[in-house]
Backbone of each chain as ProteinMPNN parsed JSONL, in Angstrom:
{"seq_chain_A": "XXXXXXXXXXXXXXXXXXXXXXXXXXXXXXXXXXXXXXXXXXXXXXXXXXXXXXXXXXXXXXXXXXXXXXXXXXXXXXXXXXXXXXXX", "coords_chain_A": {"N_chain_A": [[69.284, 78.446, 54.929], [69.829, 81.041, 56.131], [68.293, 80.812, 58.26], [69.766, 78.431, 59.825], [72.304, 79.948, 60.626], [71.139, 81.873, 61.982], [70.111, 80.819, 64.209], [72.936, 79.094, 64.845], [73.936, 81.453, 66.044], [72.571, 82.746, 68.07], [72.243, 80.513, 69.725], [75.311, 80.451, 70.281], [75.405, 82.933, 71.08], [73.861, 82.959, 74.025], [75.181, 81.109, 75.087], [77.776, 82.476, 75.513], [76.897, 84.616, 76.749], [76.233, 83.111, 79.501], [78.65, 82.121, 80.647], [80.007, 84.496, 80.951], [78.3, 85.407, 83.052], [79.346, 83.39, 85.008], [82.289, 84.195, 84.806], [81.771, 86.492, 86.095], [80.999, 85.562, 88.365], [82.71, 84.254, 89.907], [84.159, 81.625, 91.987], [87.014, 81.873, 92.523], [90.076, 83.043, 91.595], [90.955, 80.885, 89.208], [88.66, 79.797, 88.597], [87.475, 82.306, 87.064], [89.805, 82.487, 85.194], [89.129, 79.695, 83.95], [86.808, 80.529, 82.675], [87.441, 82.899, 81.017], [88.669, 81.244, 79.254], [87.232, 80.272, 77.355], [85.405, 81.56, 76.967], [86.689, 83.232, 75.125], [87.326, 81.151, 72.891], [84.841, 80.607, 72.689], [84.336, 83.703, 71.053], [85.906, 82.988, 68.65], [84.334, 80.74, 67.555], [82.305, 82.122, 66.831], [83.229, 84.252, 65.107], [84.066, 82.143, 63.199], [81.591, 81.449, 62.204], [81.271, 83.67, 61.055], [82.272, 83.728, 59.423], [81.506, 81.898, 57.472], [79.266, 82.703, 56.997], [79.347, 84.628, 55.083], [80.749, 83.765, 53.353], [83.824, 84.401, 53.33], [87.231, 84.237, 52.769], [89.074, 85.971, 54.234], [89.135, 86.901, 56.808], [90.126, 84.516, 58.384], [92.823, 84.57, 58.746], [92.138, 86.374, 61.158], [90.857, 84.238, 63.119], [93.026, 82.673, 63.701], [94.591, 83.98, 64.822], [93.505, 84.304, 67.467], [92.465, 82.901, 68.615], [95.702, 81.725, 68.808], [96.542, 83.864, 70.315], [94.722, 83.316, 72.604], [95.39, 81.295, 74.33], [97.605, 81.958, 74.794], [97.241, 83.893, 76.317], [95.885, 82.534, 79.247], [97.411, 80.197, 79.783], [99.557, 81.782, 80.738], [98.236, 83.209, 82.644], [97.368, 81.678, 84.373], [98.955, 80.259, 85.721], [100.308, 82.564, 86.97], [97.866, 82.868, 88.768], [98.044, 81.044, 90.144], [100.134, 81.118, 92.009], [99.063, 83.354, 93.385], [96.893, 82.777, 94.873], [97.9, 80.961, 95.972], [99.485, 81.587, 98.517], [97.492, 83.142, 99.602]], "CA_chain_A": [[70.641, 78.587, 55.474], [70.25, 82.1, 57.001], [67.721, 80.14, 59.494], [70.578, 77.946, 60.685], [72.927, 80.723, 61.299], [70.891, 82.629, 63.113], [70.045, 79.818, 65.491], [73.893, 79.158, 65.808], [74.703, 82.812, 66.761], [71.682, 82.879, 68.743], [72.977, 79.693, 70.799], [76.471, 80.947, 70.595], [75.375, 84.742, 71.789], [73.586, 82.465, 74.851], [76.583, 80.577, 75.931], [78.574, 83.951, 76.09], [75.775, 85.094, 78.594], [76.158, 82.318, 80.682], [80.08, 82.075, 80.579], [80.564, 85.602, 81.44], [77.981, 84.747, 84.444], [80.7, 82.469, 85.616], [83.111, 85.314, 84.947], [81.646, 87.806, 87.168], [80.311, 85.671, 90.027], [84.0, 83.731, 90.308], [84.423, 82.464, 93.032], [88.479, 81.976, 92.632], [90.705, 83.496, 90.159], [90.867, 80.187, 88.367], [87.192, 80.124, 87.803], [86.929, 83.191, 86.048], [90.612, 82.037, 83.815], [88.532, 79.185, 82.872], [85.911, 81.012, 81.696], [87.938, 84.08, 79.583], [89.145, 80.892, 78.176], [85.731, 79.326, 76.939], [84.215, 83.016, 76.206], [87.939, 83.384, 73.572], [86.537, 79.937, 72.13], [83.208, 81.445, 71.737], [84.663, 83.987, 70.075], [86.64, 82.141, 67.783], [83.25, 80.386, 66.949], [81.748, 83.633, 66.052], [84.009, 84.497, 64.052], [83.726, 80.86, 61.907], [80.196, 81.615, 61.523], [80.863, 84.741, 60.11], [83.312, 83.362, 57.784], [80.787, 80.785, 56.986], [78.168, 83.32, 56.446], [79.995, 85.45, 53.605], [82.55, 82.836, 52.527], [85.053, 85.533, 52.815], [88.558, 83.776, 53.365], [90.17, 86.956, 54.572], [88.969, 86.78, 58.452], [90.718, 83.401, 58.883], [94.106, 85.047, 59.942], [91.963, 86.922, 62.578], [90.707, 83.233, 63.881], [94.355, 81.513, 64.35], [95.085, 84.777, 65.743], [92.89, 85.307, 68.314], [93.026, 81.317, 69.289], [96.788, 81.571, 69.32], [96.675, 84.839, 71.865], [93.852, 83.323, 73.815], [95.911, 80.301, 75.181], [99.0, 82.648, 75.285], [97.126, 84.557, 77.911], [95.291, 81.653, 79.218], [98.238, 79.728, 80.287], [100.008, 82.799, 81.591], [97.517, 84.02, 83.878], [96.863, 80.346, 85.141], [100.599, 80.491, 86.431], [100.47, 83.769, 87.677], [97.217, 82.817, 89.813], [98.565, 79.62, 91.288], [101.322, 81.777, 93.4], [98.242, 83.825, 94.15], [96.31, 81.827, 95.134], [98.498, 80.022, 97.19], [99.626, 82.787, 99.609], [96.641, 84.199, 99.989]], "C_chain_A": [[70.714, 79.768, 56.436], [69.158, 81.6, 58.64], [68.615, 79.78, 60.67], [71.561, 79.187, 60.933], [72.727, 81.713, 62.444], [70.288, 81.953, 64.686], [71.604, 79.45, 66.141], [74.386, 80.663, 66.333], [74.117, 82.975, 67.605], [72.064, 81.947, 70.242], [73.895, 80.209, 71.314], [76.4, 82.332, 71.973], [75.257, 83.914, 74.18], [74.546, 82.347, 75.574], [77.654, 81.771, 76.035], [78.366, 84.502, 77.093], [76.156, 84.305, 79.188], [77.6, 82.051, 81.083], [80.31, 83.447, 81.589], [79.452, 86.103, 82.78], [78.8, 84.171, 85.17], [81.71, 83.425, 86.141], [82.947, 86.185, 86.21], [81.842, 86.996, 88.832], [81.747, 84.385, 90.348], [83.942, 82.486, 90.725], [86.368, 82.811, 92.763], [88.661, 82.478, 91.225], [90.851, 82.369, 89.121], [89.806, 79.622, 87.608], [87.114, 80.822, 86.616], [88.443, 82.864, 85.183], [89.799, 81.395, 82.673], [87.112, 79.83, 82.115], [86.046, 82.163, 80.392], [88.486, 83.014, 78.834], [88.146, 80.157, 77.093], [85.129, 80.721, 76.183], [85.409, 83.111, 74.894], [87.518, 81.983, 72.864], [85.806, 80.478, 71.627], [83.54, 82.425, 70.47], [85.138, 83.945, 68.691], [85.394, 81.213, 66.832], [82.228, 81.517, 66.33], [82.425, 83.771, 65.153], [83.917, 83.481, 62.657], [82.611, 81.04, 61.708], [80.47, 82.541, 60.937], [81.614, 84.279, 59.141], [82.439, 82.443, 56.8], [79.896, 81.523, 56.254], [78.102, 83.931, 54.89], [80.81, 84.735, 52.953], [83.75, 83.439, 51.929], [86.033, 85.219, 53.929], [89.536, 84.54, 54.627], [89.866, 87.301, 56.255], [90.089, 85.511, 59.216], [91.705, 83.715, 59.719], [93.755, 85.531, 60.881], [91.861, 85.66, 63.185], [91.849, 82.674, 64.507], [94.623, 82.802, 65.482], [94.96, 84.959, 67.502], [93.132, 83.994, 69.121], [94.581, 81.363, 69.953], [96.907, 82.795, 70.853], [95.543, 84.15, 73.194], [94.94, 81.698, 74.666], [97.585, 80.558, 75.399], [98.952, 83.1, 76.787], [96.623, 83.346, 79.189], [96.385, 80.957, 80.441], [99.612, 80.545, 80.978], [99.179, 83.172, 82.641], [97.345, 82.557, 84.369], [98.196, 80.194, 85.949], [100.442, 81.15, 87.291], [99.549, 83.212, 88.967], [97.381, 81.395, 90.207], [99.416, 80.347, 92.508], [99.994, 82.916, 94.366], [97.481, 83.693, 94.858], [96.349, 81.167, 96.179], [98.754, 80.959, 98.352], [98.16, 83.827, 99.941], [95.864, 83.539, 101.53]], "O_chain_A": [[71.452, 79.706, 57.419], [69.345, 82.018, 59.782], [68.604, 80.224, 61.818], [71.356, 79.377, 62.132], [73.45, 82.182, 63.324], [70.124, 82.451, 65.8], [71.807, 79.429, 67.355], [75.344, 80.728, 67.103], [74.811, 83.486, 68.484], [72.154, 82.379, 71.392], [73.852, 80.551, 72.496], [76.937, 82.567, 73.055], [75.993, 84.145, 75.139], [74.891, 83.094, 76.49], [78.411, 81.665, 77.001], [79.073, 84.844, 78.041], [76.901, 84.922, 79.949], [77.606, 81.63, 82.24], [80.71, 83.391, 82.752], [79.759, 87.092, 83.446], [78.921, 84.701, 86.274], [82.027, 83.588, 87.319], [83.777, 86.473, 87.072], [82.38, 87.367, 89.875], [81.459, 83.582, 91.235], [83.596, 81.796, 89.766], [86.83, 83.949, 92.85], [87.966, 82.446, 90.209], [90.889, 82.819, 87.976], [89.83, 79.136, 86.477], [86.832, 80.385, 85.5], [88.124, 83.073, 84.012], [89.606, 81.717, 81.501], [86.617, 79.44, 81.058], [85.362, 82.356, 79.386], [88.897, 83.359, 77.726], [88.542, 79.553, 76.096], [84.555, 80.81, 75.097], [84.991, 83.06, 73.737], [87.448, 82.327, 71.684], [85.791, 80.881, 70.464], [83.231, 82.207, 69.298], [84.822, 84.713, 67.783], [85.52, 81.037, 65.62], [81.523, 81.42, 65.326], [82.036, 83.213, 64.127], [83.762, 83.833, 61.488], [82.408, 80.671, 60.551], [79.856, 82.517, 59.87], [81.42, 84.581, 57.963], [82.656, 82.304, 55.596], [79.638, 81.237, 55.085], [77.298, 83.818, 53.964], [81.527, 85.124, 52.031], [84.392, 83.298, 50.888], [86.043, 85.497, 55.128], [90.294, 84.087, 55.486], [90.63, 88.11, 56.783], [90.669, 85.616, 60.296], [91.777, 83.44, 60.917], [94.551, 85.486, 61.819], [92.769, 85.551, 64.01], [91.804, 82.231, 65.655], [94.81, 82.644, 66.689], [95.703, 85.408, 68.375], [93.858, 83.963, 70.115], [94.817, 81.15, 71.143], [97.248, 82.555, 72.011], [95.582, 84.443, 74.389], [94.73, 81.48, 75.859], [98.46, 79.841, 75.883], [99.671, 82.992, 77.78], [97.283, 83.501, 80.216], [96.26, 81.117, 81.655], [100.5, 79.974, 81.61], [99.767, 83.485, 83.675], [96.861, 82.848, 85.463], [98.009, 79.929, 87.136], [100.388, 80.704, 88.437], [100.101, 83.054, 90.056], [96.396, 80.799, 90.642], [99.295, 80.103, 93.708], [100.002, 83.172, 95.57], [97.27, 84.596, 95.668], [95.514, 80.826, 97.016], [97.881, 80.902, 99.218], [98.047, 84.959, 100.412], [95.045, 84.22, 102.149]]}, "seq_chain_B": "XXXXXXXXXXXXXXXXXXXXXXXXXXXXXXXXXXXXXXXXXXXXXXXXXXXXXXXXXXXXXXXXXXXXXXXXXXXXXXXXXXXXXXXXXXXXXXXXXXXXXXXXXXXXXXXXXXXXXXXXXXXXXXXXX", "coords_chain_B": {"N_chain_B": [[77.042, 74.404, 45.374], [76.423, 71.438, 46.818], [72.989, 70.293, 47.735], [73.054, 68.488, 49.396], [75.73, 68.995, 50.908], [75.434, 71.335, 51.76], [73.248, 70.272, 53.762], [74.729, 68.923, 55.373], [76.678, 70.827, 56.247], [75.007, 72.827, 57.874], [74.094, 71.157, 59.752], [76.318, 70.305, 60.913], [77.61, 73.048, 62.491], [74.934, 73.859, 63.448], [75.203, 71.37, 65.834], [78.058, 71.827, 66.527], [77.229, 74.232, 67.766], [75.475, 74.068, 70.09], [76.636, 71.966, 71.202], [78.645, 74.176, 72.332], [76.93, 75.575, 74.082], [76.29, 73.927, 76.054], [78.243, 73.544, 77.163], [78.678, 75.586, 78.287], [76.628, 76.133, 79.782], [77.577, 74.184, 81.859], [79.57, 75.238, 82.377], [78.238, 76.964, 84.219], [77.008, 75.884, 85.954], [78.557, 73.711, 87.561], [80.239, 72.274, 90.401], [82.872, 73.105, 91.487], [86.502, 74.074, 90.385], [87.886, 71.864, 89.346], [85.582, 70.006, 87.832], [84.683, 72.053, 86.644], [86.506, 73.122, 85.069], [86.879, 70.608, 83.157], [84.026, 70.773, 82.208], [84.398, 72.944, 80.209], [86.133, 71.96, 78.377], [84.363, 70.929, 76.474], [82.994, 73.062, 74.646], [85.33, 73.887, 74.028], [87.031, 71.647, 72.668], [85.52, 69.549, 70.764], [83.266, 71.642, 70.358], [84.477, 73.955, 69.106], [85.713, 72.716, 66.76], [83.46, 71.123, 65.156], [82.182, 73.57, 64.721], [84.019, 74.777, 62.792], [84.501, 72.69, 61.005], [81.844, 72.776, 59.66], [82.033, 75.57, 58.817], [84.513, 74.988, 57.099], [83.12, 73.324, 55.006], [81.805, 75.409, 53.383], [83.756, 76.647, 51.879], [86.771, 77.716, 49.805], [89.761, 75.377, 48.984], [91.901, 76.398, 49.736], [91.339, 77.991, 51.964], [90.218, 76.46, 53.905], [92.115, 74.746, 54.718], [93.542, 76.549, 56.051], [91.699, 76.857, 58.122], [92.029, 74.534, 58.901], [94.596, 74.383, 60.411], [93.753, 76.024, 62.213], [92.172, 74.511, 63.575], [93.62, 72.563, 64.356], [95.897, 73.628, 65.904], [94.32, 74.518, 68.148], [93.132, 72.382, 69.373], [95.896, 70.83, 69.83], [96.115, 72.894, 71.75], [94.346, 73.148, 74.038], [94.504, 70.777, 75.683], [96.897, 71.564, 77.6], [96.083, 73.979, 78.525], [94.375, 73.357, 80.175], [95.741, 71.316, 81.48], [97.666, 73.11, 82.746], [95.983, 74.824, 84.806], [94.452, 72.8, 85.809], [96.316, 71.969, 87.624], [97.451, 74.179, 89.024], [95.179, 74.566, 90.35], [95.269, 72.417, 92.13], [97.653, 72.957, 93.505], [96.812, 75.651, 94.565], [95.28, 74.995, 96.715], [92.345, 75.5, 95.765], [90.266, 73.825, 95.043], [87.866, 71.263, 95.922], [87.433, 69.129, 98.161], [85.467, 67.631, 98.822], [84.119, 66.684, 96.949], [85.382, 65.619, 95.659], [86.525, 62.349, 93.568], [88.803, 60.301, 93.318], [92.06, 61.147, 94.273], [94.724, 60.952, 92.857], [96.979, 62.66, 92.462], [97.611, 63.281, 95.264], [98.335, 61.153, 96.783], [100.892, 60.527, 95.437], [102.283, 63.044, 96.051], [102.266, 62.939, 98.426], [103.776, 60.411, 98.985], [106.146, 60.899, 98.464], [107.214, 63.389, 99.728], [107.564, 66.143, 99.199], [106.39, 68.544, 96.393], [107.488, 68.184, 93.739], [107.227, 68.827, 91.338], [107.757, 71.18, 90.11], [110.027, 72.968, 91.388], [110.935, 75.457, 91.431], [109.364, 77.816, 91.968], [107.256, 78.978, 95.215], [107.828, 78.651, 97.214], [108.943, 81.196, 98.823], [109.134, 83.529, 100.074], [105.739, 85.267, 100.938], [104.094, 87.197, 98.648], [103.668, 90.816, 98.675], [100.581, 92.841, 98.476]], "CA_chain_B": [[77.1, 73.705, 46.725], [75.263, 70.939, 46.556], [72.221, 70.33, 48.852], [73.727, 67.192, 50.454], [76.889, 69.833, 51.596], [74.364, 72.386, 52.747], [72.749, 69.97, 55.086], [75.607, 68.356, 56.239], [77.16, 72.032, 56.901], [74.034, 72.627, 58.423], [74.246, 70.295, 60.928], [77.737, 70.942, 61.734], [77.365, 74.178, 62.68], [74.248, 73.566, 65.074], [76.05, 70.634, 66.424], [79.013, 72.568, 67.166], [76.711, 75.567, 68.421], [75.048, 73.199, 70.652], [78.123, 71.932, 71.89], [79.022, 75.285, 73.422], [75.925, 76.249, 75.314], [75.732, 72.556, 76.753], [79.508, 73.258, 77.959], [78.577, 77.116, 79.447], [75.822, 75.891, 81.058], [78.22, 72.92, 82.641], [80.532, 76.22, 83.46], [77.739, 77.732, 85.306], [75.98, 74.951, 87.284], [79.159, 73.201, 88.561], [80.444, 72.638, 92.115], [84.339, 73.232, 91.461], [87.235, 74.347, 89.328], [87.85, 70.738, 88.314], [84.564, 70.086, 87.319], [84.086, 73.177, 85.273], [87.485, 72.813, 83.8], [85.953, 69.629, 82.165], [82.706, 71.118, 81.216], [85.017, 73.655, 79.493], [86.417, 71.238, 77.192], [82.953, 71.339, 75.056], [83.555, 74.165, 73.559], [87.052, 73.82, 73.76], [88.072, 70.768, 71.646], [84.465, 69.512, 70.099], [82.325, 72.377, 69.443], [84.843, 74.542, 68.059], [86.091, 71.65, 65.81], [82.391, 71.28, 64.628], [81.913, 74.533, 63.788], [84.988, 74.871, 61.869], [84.176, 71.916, 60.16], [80.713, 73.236, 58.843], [82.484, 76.228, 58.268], [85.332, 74.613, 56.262], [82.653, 72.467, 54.534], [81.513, 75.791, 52.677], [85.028, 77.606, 51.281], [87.74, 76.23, 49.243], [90.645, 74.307, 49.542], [92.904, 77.083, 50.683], [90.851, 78.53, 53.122], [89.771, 75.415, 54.769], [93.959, 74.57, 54.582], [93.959, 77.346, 56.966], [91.312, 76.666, 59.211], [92.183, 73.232, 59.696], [95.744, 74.477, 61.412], [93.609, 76.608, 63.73], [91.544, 73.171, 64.482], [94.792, 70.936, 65.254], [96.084, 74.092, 66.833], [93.275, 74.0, 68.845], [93.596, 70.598, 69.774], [97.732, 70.751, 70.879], [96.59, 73.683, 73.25], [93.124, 72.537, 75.188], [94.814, 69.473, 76.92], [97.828, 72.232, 77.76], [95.592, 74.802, 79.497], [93.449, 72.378, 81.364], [96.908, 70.803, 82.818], [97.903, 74.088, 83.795], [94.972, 74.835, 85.573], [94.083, 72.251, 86.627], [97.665, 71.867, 88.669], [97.183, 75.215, 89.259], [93.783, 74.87, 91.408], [95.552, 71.661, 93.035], [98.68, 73.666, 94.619], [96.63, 76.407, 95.391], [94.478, 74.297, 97.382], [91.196, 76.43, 95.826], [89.345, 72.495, 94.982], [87.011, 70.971, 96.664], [87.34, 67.953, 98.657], [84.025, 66.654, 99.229], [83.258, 66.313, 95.401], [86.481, 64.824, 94.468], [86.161, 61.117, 93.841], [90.032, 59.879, 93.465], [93.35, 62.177, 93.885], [96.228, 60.173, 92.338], [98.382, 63.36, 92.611], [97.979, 63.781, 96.861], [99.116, 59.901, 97.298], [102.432, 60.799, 94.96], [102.894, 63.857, 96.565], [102.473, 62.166, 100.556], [104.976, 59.404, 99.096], [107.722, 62.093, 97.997], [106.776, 64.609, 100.748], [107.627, 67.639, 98.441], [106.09, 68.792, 95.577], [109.159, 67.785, 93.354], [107.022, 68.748, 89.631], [108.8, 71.917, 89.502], [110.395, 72.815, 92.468], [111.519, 76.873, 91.81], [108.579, 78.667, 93.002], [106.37, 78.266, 95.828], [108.814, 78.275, 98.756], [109.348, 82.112, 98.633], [108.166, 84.604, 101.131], [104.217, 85.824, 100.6], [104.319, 88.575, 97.87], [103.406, 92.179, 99.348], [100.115, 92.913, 97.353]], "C_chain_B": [[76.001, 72.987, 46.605], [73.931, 71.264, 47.504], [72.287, 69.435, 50.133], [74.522, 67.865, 51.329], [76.346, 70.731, 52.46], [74.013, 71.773, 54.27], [73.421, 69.462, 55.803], [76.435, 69.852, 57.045], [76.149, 72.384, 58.011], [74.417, 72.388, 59.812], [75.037, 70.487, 61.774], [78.409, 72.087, 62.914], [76.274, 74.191, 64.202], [74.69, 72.705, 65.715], [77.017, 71.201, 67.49], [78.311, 74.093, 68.585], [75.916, 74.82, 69.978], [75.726, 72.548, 72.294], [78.49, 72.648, 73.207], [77.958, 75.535, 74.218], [75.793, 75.222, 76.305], [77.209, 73.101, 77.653], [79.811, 75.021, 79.024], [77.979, 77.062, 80.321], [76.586, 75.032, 82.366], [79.278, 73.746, 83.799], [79.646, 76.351, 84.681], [77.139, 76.7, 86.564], [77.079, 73.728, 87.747], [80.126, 73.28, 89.766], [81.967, 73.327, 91.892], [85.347, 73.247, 90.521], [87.25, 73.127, 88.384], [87.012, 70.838, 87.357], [83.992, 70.911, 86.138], [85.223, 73.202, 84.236], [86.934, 71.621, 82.819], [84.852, 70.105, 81.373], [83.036, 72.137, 80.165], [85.36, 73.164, 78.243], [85.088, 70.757, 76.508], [83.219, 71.771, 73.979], [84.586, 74.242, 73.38], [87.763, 72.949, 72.262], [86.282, 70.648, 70.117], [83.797, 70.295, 69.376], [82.766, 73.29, 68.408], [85.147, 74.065, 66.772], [84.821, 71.268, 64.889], [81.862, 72.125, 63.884], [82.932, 74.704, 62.838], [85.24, 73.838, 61.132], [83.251, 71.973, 59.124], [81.316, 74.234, 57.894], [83.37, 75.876, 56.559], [84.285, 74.403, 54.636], [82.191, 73.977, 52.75], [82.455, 76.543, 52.325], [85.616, 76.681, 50.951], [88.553, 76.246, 49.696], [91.585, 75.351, 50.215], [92.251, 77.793, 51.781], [90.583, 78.128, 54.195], [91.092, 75.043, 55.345], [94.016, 75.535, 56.148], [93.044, 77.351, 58.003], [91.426, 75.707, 59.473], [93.627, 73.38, 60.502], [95.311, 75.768, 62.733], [93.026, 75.781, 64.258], [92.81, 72.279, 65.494], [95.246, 72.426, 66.328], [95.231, 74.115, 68.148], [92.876, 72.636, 70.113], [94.814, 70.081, 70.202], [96.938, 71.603, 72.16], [95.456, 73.68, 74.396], [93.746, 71.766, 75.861], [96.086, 70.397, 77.671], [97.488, 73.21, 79.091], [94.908, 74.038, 80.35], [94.663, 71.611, 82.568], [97.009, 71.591, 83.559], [97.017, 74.587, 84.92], [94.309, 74.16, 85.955], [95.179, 71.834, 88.086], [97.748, 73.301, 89.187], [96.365, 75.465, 90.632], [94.453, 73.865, 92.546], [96.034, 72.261, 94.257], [98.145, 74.958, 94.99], [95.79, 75.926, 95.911], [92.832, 74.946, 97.51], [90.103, 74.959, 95.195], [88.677, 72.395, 96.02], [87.237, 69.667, 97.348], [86.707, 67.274, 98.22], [83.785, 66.341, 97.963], [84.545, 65.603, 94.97], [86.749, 63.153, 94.814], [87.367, 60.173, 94.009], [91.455, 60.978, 93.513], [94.551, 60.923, 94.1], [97.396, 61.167, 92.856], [98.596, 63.455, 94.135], [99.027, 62.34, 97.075], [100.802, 59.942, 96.703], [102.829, 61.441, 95.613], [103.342, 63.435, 98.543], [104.073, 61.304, 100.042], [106.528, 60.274, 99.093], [108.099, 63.203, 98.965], [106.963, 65.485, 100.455], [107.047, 67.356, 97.266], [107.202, 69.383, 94.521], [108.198, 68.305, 91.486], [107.523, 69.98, 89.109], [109.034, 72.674, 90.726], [111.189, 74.811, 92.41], [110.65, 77.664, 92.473], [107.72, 78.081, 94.047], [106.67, 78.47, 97.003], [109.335, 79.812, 98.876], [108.501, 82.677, 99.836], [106.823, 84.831, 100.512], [104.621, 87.274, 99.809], [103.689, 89.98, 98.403], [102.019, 92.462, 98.033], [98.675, 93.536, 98.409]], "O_chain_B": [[74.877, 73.432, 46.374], [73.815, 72.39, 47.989], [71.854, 69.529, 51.281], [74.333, 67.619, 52.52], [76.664, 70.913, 53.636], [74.233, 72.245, 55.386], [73.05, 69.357, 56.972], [76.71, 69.866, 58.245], [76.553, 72.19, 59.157], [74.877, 73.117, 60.691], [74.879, 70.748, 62.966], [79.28, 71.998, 63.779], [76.539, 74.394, 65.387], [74.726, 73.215, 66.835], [76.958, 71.156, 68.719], [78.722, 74.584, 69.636], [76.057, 75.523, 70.978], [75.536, 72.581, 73.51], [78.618, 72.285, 74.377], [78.324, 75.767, 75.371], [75.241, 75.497, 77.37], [77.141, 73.008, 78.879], [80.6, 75.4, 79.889], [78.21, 77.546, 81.429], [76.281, 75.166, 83.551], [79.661, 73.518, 84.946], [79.973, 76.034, 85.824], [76.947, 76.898, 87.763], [76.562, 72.756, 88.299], [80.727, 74.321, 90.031], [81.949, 74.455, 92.385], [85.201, 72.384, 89.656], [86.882, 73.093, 87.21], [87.213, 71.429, 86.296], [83.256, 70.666, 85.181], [85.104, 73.272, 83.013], [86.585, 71.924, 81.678], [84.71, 69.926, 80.164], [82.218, 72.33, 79.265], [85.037, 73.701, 77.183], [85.359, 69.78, 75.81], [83.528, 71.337, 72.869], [84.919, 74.791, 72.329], [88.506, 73.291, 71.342], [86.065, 71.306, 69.099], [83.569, 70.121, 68.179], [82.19, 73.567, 67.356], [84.945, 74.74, 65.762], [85.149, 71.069, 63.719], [81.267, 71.94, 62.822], [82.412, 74.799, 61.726], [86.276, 73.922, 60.473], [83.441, 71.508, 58.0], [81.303, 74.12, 56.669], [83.087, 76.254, 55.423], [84.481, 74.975, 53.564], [82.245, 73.689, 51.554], [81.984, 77.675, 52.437], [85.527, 75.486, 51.233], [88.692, 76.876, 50.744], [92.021, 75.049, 51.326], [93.058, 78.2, 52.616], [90.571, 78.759, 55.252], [91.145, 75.039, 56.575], [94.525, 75.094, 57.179], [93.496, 77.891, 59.012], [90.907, 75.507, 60.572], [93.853, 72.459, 61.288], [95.975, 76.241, 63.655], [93.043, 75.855, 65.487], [92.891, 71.727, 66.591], [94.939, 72.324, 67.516], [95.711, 73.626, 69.171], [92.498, 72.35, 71.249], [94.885, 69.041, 70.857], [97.023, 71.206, 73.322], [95.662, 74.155, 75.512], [93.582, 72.039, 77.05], [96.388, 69.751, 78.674], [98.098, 73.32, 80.155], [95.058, 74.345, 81.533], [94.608, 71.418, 83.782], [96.722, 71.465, 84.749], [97.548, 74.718, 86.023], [93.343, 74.61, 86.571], [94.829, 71.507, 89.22], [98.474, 73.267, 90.181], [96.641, 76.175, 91.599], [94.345, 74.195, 93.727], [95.552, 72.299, 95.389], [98.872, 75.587, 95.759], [94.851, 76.631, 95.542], [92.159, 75.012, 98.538], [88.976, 75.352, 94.893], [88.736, 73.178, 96.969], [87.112, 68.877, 96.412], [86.971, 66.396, 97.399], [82.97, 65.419, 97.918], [84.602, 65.041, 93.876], [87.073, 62.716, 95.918], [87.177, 59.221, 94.767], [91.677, 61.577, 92.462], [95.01, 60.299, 95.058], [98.415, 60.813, 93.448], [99.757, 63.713, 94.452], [100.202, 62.408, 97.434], [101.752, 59.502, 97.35], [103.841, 61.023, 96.174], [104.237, 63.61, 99.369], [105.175, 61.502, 100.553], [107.612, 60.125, 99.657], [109.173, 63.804, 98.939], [106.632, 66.294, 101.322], [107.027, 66.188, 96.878], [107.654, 70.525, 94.432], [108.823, 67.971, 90.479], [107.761, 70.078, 87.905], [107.975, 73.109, 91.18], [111.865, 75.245, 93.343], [111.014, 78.23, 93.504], [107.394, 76.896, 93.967], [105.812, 78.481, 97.886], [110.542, 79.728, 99.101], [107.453, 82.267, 100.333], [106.817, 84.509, 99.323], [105.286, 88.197, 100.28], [102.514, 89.615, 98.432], [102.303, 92.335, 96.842], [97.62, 93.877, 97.874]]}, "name": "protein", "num_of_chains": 2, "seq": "XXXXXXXXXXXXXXXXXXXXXXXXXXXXXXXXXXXXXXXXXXXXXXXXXXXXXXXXXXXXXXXXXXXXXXXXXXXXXXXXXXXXXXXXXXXXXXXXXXXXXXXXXXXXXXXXXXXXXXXXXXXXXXXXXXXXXXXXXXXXXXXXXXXXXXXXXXXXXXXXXXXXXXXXXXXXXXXXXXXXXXXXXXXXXXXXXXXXXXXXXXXXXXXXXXXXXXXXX"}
């Protein structure tokens, strides 16, 4: 079991790298949205592995949490950079 | 826990993990917002739903209770952000042409000649910035 976890964190860690590649090299502001919203996923999957790892309940409220703020911001900043976007 | 639960958790888990790197890589190696907005939804609806399935598979009933309302949550707000941004990339005209194979929304918008889907911003002076 600690095999498979460390192959999914190992994947996971990966796809973070390559996401926040995306992030940097843009090109538009809606690029890099969709990608802080894929890397707050990732996270959110980190997090279930670790819950998985210890089978300790008491992280869970961080998961909804962090899910619910990431498509708070998510769909706020995707707004915001449409007007920016556009006038530019 | 049995050993049947193990390997099915197991699975779940790399599945899900799987998932996401197939849908980062899809971020990084495609041509245009669209495009990557799609390859987004990987990890978005699927892989997280995978892993938090494995997950579930090993805690009990109240814990799982509670990660299955961050799954459906999950699942209301992916098709939510992808609208927005994807209507987003449209009206700021930051797409791509050449790669796009049908636009349903230009032929509505030619027929109507305004962009009537919410009609308060847009039409404002250029913001000072």
């Amino acid at each position: 079991m600690t095999t498979v976890f460390t192959i999914t964190l190992t994947l996971l860690c990966v796809a973070g790298v390559l996401t926040l590649v995306r992030l940097l090299r843009g090109p538009s502001t809606l690029d890099r949205i969709v990608a802080v919203d894929v890397f707050i996923i990732l996270i959110v999957a980190g997090a279930a592995v670790y819950v998985a790892v210890y089978r300790d309940g008491a992280n869970i409220t961080l998961l909804a949490a962090v899910a619910l703020l990431g498509f708070v911001g998510t769909a706020t900043a995707a707004r915001l950079a449409e007007r920016r976007e556009g006038h530019r | 826990m049995s050993a049947v639960g193990t390997v099915v958790s197991s699975v779940l888990l790399l599945g899900g993990a799987a998932l996401c790197l197939l849908g980062a890589l899809g971020l990084l190696r495609f041509p245009d917002v669209l495009s990557r907005l799609q390859a987004a939804t990987k990890p978005q609806t699927l892989g997280l739903l995978l892993i938090l399935l494995g997950t579930m598979m090993r805690l009990d009933f109240e814990d799982a209770a509670t990660l299955m309302l961050v799954a459906l949550f999950q699942v209301i707000t992916a098709p939510v952000i992808s609208q927005l941004v994807g209507r987003s990339a449209y009206r700021a005209g930051v797409l791509r042409r050449d790669v796009l194979v049908v636009d349903h929304l230009g032929s509505r918008l030619s027929e109507n000649g305004t962009d009537s889907t919410d009609g308060a911003d847009g039409a404002g002076p250029p913001p000072q910035r």
